[in-house]
C-alpha positions as CSV (number, residue, x, y, z in Angstrom):
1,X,89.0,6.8,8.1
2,X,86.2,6.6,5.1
3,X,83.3,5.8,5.7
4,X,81.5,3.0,5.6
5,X,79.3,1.8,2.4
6,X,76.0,2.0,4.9
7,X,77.2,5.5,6.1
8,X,78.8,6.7,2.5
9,X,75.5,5.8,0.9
10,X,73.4,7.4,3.9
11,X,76.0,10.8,3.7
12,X,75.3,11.0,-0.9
13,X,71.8,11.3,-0.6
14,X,71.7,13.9,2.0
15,X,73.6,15.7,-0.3
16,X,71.9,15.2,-3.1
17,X,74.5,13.5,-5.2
18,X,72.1,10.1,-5.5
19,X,68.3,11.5,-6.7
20,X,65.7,11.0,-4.0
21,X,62.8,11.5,-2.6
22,X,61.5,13.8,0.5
23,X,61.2,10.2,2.7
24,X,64.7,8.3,1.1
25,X,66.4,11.5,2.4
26,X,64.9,11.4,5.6
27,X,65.7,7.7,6.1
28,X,69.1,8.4,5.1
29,X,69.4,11.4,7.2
30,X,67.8,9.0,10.4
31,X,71.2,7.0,9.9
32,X,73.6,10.0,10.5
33,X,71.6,11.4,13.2
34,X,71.5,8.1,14.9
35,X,75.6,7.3,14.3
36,X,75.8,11.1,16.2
37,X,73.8,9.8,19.2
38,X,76.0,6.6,19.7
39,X,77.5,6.6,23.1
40,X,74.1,9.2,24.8
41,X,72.1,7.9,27.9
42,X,68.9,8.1,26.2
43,X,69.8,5.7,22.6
44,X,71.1,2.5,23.7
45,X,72.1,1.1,20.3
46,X,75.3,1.4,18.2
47,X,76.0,0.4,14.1
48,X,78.2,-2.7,13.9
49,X,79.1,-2.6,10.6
50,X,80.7,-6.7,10.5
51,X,77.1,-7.4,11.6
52,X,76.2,-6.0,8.1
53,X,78.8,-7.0,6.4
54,X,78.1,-11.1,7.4
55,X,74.8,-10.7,5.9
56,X,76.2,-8.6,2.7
57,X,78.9,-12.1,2.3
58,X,75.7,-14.1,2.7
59,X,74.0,-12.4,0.1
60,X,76.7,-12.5,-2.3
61,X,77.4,-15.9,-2.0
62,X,73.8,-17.1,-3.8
63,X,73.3,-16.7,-7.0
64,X,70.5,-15.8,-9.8
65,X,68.6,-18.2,-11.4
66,X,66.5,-16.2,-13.9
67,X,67.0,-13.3,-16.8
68,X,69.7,-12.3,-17.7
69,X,72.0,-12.5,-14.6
70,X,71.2,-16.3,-14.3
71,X,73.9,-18.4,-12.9
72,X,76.1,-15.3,-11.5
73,X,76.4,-14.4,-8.1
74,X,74.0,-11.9,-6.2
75,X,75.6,-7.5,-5.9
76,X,73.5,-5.9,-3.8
77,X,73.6,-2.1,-5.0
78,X,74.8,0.6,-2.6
79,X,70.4,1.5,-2.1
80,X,70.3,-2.3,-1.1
81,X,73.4,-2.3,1.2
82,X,71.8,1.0,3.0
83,X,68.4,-0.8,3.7
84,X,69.7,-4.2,4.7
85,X,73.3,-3.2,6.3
86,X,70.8,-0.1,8.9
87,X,68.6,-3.5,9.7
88,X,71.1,-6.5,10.8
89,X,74.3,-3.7,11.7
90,X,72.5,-1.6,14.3
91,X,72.0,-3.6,17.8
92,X,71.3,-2.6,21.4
93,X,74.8,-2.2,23.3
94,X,73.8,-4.6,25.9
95,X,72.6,-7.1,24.5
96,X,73.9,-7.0,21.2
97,X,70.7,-7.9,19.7
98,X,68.9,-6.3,16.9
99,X,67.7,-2.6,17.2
100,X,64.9,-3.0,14.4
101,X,62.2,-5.5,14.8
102,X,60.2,-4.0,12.0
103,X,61.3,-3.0,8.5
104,X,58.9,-1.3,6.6
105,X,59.8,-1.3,2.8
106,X,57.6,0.6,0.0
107,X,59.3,1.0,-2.9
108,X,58.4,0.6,-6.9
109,X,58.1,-2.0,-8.8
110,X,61.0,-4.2,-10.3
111,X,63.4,-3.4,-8.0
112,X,63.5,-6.9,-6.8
113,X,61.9,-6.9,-3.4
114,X,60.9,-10.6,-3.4
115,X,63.9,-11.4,-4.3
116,X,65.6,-9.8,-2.0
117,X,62.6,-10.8,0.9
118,X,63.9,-14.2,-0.1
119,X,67.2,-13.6,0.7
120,X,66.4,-11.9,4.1
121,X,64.4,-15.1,4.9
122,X,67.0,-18.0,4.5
123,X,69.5,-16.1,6.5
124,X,67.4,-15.3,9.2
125,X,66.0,-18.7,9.3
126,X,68.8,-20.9,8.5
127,X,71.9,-19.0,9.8
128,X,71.0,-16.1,12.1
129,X,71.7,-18.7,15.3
130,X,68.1,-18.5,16.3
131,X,67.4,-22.2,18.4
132,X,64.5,-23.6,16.1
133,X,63.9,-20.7,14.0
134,X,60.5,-20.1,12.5
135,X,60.0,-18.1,9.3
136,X,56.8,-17.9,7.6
137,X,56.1,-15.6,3.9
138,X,52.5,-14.0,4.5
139,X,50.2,-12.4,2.1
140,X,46.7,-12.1,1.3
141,X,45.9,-15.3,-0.5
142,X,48.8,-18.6,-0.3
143,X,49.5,-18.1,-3.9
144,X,51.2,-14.8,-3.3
145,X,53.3,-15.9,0.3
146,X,54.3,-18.2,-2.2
147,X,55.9,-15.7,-4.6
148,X,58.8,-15.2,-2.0
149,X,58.9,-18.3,-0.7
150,X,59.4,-19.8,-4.4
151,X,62.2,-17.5,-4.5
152,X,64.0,-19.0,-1.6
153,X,63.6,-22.7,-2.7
154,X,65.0,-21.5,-6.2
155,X,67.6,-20.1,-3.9
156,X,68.4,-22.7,-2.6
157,X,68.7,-24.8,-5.6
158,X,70.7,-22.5,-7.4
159,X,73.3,-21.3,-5.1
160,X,74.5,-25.0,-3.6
161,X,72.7,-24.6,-0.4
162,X,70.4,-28.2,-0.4
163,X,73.3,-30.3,1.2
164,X,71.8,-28.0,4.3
165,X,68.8,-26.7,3.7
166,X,66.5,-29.1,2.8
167,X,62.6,-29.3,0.7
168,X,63.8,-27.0,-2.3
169,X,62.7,-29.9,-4.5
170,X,59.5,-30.4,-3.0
171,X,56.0,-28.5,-4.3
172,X,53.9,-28.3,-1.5
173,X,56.7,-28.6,1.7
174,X,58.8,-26.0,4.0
175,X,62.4,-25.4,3.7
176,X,63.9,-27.1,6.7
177,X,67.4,-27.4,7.9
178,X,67.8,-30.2,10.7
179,X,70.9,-29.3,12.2
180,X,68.8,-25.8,14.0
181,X,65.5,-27.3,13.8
182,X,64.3,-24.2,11.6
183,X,61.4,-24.4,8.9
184,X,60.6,-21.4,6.4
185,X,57.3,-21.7,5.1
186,X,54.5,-19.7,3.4
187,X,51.1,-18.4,4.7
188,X,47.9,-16.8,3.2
189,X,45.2,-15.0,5.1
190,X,43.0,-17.7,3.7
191,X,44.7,-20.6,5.2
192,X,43.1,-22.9,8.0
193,X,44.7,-22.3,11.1
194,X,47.6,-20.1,12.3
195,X,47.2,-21.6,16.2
196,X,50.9,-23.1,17.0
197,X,53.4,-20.4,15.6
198,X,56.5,-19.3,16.9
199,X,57.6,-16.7,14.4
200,X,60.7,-15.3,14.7
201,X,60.5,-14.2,10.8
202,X,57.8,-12.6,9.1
203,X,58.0,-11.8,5.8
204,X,54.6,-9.4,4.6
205,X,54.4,-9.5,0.2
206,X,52.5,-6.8,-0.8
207,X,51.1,-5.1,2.4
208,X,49.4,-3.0,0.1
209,X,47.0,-5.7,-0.5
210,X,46.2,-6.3,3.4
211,X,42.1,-5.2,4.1
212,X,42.9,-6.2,7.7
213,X,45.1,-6.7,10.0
214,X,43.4,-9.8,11.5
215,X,46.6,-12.2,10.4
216,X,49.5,-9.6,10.9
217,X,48.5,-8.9,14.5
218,X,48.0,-13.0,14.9
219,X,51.3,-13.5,13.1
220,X,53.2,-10.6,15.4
221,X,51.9,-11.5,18.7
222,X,53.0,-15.0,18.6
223,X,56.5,-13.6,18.0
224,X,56.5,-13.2,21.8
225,X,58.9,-15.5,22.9
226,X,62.0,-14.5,20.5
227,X,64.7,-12.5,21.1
228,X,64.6,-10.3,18.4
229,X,62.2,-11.2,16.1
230,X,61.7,-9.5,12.5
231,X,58.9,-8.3,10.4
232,X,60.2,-7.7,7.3
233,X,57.4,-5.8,5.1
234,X,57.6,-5.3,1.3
235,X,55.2,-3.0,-1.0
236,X,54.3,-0.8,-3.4
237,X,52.5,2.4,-2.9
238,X,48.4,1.3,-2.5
239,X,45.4,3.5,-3.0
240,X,43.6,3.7,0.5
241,X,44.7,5.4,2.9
242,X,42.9,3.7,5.9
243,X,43.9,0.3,5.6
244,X,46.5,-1.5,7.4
245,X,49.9,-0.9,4.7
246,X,47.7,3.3,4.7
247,X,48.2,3.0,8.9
248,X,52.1,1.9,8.3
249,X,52.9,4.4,5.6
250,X,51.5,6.8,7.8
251,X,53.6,6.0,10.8
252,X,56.6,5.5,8.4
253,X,56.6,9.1,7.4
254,X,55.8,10.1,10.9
255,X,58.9,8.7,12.1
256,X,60.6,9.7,9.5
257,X,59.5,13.0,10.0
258,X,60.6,13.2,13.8
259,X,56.6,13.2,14.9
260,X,57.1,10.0,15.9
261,X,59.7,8.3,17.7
262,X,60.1,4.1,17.8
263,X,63.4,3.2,17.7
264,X,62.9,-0.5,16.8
265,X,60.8,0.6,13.3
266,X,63.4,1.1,10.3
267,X,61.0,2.9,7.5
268,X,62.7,3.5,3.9
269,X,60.2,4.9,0.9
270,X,61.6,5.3,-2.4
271,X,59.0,7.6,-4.5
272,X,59.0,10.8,-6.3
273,X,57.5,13.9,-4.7
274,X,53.7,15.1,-5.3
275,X,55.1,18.1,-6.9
276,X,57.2,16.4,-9.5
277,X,56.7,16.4,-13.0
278,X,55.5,12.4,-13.7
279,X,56.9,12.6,-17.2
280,X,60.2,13.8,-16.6
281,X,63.2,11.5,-16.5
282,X,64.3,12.5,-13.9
283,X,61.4,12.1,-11.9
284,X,61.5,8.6,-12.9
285,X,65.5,7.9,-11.7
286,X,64.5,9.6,-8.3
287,X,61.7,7.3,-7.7
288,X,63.6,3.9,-8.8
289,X,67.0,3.2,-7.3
290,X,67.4,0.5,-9.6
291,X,66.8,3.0,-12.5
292,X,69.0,1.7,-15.9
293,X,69.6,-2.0,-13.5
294,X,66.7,-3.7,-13.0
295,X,64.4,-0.3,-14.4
296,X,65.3,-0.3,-18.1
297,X,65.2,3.7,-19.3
298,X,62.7,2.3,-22.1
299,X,60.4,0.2,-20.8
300,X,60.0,3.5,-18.8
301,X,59.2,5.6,-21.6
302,X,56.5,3.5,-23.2
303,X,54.7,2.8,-20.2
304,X,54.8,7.0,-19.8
305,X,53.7,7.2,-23.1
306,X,50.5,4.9,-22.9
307,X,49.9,6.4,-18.9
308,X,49.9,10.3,-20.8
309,X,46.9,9.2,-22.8
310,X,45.1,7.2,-20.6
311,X,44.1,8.5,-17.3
312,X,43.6,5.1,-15.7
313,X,47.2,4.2,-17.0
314,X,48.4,7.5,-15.5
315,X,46.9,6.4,-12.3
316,X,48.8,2.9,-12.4
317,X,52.4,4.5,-13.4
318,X,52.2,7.1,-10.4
319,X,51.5,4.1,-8.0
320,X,53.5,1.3,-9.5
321,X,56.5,3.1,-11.2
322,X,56.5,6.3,-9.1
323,X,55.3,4.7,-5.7
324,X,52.5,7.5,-5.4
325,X,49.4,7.1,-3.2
326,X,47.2,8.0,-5.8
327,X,43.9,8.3,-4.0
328,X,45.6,9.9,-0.6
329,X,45.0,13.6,0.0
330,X,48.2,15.6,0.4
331,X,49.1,17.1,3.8
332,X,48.1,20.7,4.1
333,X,50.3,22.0,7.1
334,X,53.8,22.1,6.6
335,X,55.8,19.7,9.3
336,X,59.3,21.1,8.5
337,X,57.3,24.5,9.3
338,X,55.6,23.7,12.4
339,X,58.7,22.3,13.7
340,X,60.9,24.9,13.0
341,X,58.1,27.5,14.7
342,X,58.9,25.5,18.4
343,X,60.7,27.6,21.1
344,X,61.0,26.8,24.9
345,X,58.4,29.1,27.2
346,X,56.7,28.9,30.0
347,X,53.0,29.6,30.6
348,X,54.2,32.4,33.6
349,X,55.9,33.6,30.9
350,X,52.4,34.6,28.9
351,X,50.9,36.0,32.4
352,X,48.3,39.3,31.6
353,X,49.3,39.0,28.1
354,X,46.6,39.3,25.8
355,X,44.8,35.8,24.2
356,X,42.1,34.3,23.0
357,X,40.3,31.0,23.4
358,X,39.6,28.1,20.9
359,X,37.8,24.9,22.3
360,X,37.3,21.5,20.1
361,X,34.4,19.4,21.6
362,X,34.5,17.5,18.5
363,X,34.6,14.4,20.8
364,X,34.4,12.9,24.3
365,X,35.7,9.6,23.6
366,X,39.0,10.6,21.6
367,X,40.4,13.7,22.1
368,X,39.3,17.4,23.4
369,X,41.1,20.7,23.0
370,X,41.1,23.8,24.9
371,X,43.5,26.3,23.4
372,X,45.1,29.4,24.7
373,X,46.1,31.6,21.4
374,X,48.4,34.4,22.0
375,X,48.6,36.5,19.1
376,X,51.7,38.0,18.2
377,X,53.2,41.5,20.2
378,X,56.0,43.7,20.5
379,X,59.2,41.9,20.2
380,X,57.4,38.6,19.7
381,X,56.6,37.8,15.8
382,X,55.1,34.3,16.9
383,X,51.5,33.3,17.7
384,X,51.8,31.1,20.8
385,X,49.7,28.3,21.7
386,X,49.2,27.1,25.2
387,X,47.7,23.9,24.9
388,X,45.5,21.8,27.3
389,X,44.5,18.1,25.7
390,X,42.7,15.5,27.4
391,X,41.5,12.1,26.8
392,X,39.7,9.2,28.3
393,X,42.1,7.1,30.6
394,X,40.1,3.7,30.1
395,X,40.3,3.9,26.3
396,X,43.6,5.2,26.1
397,X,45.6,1.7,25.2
398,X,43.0,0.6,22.5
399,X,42.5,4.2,21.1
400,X,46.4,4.0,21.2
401,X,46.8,1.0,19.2
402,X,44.1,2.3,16.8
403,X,45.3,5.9,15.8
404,X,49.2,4.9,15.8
405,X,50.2,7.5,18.3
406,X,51.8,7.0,21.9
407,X,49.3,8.6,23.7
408,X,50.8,7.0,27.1
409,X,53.6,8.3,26.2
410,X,52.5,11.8,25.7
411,X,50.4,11.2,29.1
412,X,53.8,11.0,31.1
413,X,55.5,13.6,29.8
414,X,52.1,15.8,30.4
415,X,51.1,16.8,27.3
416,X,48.0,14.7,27.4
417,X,45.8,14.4,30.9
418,X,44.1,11.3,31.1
419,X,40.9,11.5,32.7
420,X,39.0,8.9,34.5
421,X,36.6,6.7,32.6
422,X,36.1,6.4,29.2
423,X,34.2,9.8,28.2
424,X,35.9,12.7,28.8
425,X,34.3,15.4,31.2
426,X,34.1,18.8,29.7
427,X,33.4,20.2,33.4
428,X,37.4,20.1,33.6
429,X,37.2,22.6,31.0
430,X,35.1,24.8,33.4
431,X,38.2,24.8,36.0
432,X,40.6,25.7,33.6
433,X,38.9,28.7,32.6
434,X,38.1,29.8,35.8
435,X,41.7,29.5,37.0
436,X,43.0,31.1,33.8
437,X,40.9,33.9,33.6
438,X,43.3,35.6,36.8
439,X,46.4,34.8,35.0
440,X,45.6,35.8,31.1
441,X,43.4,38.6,29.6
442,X,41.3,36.4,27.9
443,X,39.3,38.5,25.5
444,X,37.1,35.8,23.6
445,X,36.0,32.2,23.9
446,X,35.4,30.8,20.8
447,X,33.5,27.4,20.4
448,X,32.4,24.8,18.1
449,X,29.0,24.7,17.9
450,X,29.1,20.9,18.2
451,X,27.3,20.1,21.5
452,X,28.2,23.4,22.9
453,X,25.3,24.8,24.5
454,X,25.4,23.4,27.8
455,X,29.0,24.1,28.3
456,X,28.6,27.8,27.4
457,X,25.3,28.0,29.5
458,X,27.6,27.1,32.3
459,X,30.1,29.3,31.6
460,X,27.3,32.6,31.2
461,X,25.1,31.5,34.0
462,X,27.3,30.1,36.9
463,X,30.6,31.5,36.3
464,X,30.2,34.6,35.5
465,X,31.8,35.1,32.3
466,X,30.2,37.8,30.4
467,X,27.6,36.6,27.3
468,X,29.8,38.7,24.8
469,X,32.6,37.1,26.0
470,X,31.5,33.2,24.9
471,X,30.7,32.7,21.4
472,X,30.3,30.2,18.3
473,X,32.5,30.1,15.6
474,X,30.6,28.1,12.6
475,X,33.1,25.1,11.3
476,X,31.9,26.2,7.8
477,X,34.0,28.1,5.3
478,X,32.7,31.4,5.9
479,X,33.3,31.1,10.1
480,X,37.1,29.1,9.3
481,X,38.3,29.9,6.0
482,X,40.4,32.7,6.9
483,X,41.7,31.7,9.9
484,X,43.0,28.3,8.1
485,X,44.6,30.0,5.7
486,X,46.3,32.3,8.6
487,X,47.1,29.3,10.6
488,X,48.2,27.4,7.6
489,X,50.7,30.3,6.3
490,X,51.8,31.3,9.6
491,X,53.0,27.2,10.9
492,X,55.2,27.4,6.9
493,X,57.1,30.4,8.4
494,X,57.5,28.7,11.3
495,X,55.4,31.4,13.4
496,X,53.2,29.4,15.5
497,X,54.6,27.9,18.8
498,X,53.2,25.4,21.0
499,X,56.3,25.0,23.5
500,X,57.5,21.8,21.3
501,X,54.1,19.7,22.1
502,X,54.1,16.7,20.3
503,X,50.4,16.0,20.8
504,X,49.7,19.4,17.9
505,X,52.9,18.0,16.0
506,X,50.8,15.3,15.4
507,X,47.8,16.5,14.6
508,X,49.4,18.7,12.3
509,X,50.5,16.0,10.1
510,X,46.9,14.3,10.3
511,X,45.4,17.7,8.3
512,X,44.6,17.5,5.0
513,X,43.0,20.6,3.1
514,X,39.3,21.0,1.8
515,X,38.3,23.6,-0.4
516,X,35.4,24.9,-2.7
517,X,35.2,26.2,-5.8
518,X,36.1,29.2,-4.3
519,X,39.4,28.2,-3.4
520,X,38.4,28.9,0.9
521,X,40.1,26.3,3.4
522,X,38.7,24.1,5.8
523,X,40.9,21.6,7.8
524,X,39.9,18.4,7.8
525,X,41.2,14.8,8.6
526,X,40.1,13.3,5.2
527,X,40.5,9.6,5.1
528,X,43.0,9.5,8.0
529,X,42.9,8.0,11.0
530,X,44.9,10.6,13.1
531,X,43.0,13.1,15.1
532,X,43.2,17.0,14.3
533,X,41.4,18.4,17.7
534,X,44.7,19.8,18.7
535,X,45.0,21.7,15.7
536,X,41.1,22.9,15.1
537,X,40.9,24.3,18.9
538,X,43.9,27.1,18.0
539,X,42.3,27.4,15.0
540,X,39.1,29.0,16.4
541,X,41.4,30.8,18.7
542,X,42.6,32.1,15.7
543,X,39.7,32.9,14.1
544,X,38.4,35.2,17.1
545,X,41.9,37.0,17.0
546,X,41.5,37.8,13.0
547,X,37.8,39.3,14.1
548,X,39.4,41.4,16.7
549,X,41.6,43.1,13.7
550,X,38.7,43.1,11.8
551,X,37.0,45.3,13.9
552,X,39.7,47.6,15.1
553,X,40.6,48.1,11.3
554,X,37.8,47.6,8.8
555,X,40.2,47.8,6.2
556,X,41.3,44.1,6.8
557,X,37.2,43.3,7.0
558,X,37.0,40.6,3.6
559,X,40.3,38.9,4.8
560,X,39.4,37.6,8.4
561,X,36.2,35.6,9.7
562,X,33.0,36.3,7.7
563,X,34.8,37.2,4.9
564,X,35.2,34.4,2.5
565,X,35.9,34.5,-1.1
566,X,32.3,34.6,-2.7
């Protein structure tokens, strides 16, 4: 039996036959892991492919109304059947309702999002069986919700559709159809009021654009009493990482990535990789699936040929043409790496083994880090990380919401311990030394000097831990470079292992490199909103560990702690 055209599309990218990017592969390669897990106690949803193939018939039956295709009916392309068939075909087996309830599109320019937004918007409206169906087109300002929503009146007009659907001819109403009681309509940020809606369609132009999310989260938590409601998000690549469409890219590739799990987001990015050359042709056909269709091959070239002159241009044809966030810092640890570094062990199975200690005070209101660091030994090539990270318990929902990560989620599986309140209480760091001090020949504790004094003073004074024992580590390039550069090598050969914890998976995504002149490393979090305690607490472990080498063999002296490039 071949396979489908959802599946057969998914199956030539992985493959490479169809160019793509790092994030198109992995959307693609999402499809064929999820089609494997059909049937398992722990996925609930299976891929109907008539449920995709109604709305492909739907789609086909309208027609264009502008350019050069005017007048003919709608093909969606085998890139547009992937999208669109992985969002209506998948449903939960029960209830036979939708899996996705967000789509999350970024993709270049001209490849006829709005368009296509438009076309997602009258079926789920008008024939999707939703009693009284409400679909609204949001964006910044009116003017652009009205971009898609124009294209669904034209729609309408053009493809014989206003014997049921009915206000394509008027300016300033919704599309209506009686017979379901449903109502498109379009919806700026600036606009009056929003009190009364009962979305079960939104349709976001241009998320990019978004400075807040004040009417997104007004426009998704009125979706509350549908069934299966959809959020159907369209943009290009922006520039700011920390803004509401930076947040979503972020969690996109997360997902993507396998750092993240929601089942109910579907995330596609068509975009050409950092490392790509931005002049080549073939750069540009990876990062436009409508390349030589709706992406004319010269058009292309003389846009490339202003952007090589002009560095502002340069900066527009990476984000618009190449869907590049051109101001966002890449990541610096390799996720594919960390990942592949994860192994199942058991802390008894470290007991007496030689470590050292790395603790992140960086905050008592987010997150805090104390990390066991077991270099590697005989038989072992691994450095292993045992990993104790807690968090407030009062502020764990909003901080939740805010950083994009399921921190309950984490909490009851136990890789996070909620404490009570909403500071955390670096006394429980106290007990954890104390009770790992019999288990673990702990040679060093390594701090950041951040508010450290007390804690240490503790640690000396009233339990006994010798002065030499407890030290600082500076967070400055001479005190960290080395040990960043260890850490950062060592995760890309997939030789660090924290037992699979999610919590560092995640923070190893968050880091993003700073360096001097001098070409010496420093983690940092850059503009991102993701926390990077889990991975700067190891880190310091580290650090101590190089020192150790240092000292028992001078000759290594100008590559570990103290000795950066000058």
């Amino acid at each position: 039996m071949s396979d489908d055209v959802v599946t057969a599309y998914a199956r030539q990218v992985v493959a490479g036959e169809v160019p793509a990017g790092k994030y198109h592969r992995l959307a693609c390669a999402r499809h064929l892991r999820d089609l494997e897990r059909q049937g398992t106690p722990d996925f609930p949803y299976r891929f109907e492919l008539p449920r995709a193939e109604r709305f492909f018939r739907f789609a086909e039956q309208l027609r264009h109304y502008k350019g050069e295709w005017a007048g003919t009916c709608i093909r969606l392309t085998p890139y547009q059947k992937f999208r669109l068939g992985s969002i209506f075909g998948w449903v939960h087996v029960e209830t036979g309702l939708r899996r996705f309830r967000t789509a999350y599109n970024e993709i270049p320019r001209k490849q006829g999002k709005s368009l296509e937004a438009a076309i997602v918007a009258l079926y789920v409206v008008f024939f999707d069986g939703e009693p009284g169906a409400e679909g609204y087109t949001i964006a910044t300002k009116k003017d652009q919700a009205k971009i898609v929503f124009n294209d669904a009146k034209k729609l309408v007009r053009s493809s014989g559709l206003k014997k049921r659907i009915g206000g394509s001819g008027q300016k300033h109403q919704p599309l209506y159809r009686d017979a379901t009681e449903s109502k498109l309509d379009a919806l700026g940020a600036d606009a009056d009021s929003t009190d009364g809606l009962n979305p079960n369609l939104i349709i976001t132009d241009e998320f990019h654009k978004h400075k807040d999310r004040a009417l997104i989260d007004v426009m998704e938590t009125a979706t509350g009493a549908r069934r299966q409601p959809l959020h159907f998000q369209i943009t290009t690549a922006g520039d700011d990482p920390v803004s509401p469409c930076g947040d979503q890219h972020d969690y996109a590739c997360k997902i993507l990535e396998g750092v993240l799990v929601d089942e109910t987001f579907f995330a596609f990015i068509a975009h050409a990789d950092p490392e790509d050359d931005w002049q080549s042709e073939a750069t540009w056909k990876k990062a436009n699936p409508h390349w030589n269709i709706s992406i004319k091959p010269d058009d292309m070239r003389a846009l490339a040929v202003k952007a090589k002159g002009i560095p502002a241009a340069a900066a527009t044809f990476k984000q618009k043409r190449l869907n590049l966030w051109v101001n966002s810092a890449a990541p610096c640890l390799s996720v594919d790496g960390w990942r592949k570094g994860q192994t199942q062990w058991a802390p008894e199975d470290m007991v007496h083994q030689r470590c050292f200690v790395g603790i992140d005070l960086a905050s008592k209101i987010d997150l805090c880090c104390c990390s066991f660091v077991f270099p590697p030994a005989a038989g072992r090539a691994s450095w292993r990380l045992l990993q104790y990270i807690w968090t407030p318990a009062d502020t764990l929902a909003d901080r939740a919401h805010r950083d994009r990560a399921p921190y309950d989620v984490w909490r009851d599986q136990g890789w996070l311990v909620a404490t009570p309140g909403t500071q955390i209480d670096h006394q429980l760091i106290r007990v954890v030394l104390r009770e790992a001090r019999t288990r673990y020949d702990i040679e060093q504790i390594g701090f950041d000097p951040w508010h450290a004094d007390t804690l240490i003073s503790q640690l000396v004074n009233e339990d006994g831990f010798p002065e030499t024992q407890v030290v600082l580590v500076p967070q400055t390039f001479a005190g960290m470079s080395s040990a960043c550069l260890t850490m950062q090598a060592e995760i890309l050969s997939g030789h660090v292992d924290a037992r699979g914890c999610p919590v560092t998976a995640w923070a190893v995504s968050n880091v993003v490199a700073h360096q001097d002149t001098k070409e010496n490393l420093m983690f940092a979090k850059g503009k991102s909103r993701g926390r990077i305690d889990p991975v700067i607490a190891p880190t310091i472990g580290m650090a101590l560990a190089l020192k150790a080498v240092a000292v028992a063999e001078p000759q290594y002296q100008m590559l570990v702690f103290g000795g950066a490039r000058r």
